[in-house]
C-alpha positions, 0 to 999 in steps of 0.5 A, spaced: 320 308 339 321 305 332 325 311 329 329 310 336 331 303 334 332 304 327 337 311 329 341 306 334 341 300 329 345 306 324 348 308 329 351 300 331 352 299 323 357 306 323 361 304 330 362 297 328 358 294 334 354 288 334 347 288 337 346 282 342 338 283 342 333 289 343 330 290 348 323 295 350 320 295 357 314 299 358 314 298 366 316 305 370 324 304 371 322 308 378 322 302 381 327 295 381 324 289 380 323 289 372 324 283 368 328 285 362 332 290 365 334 284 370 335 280 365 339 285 360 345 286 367 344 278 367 346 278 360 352 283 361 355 278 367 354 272 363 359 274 358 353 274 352 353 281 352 358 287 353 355 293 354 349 298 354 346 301 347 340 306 349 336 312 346 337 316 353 341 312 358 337 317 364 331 312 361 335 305 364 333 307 370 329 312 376 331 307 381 337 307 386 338 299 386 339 299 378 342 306 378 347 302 382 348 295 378 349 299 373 355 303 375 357 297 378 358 294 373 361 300 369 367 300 375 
């Protein structure tokens, strides 16, 4: 996990983009409801972040409720 972290850090440094915060959730995506997620997407429709930075995006959700805020919000 924390050569994760350190990989998308680099990563943000070469590419010019900030990071808002970082986020690590142990509970399972396979269900909707989780708080970190929920309060990531409430962040990105605040305007106090613009954007997704993961590791794998297939691990952001397992869901079809969240699967679908995201592409929502993609749109």
């Amino acid at each position: 996990m924390a050569a994760q972290i350190i990989e998308l850090k680099e990563f943000s440094g070469r590419t010019g983009l900030r990071i808002a915060g970082i986020i690590v959730e142990k509970q399972t995506a396979k269900k909707p409801g989780r708080k970190k997620f929920n309060k990531m997407l409430a962040d990105i429709a605040t305007g106090e972040a613009n954007g997704i930075l993961a590791w794998l995006p297939d691990r952001l959700s397992r869901n079809s409720i969240d699967s679908g805020q995201i592409i929502y919000m993609l749109d």
